[in-house]
N, C-alpha and C positions, 0 to 999 in steps of 0.2 A: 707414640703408639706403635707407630714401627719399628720404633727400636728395641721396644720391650720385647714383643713378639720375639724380634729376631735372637735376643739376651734368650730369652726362654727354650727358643727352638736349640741354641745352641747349648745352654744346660744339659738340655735331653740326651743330643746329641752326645754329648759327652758321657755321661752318665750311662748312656746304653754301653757306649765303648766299652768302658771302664769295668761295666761289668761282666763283660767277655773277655776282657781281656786275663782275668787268674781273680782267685781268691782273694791274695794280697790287697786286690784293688776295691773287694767290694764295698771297703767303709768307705774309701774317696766316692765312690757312685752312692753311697747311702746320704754322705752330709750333702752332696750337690743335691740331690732330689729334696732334701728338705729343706733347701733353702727357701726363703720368701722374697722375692722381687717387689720393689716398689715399682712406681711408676719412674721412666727413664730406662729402668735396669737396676736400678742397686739396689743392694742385699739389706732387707731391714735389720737394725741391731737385735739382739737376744735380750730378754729382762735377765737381769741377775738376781740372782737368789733371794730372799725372806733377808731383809735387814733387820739386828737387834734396835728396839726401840731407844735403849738405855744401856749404850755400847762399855760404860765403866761398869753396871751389872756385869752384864758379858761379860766383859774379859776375867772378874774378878772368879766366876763361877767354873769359866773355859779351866783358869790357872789351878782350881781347885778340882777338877775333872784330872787333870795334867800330873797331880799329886794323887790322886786316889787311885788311878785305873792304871799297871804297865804299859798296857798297850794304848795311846793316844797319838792319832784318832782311830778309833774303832768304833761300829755300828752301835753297839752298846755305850762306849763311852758318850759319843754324842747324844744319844739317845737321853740319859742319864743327866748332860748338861741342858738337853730344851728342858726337860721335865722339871728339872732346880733353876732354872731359869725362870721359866714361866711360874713357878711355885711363887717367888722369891718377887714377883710382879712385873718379870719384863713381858716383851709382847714384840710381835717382829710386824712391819711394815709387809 
């Protein structure tokens, strides 16, 4: 418990610095303050992303995204590949 505490105080701590100290720094003081401490001190993992259910769908539809749009990946293209995607019966975790 105290050592959590002290992990914490020291986050802050730094994270105030960090944000006096110039602009440069303020995303380092941004990801620190959103970090999440477990118990002990350490940083819990991040979830990754939406997984395809039916990862040979995916790819097959991704490569046909990749052939149709110049620009891949773009907001559109991806856009374009959930919707054929999911049309087409996958589904993401």
């Amino acid at each position: 418990m105290v050592a959590r505490k002290k992990v914490k105080r020291t986050v802050k701590k730094v994270t105030k610095a960090l944000k006096k100290a110039s602009n440069a720094h303020a995303k380092q003081a941004r990801s620190l303050a959103a970090l999440k401490l477990k118990k002990g001190g350490s940083v819990k993992k991040k979830k990754s992303g939406a997984k395809p259910t039916n990862p040979a769908l995916y790819s097959r539809v991704k490569a046909e995204a990749k052939r149709k749009f110049k620009v891949y990946p773009s907001a559109y293209a991806n856009a374009w590949l959930v919707r054929t995607y999911k049309k087409r019966g996958g589904g993401y975790k």
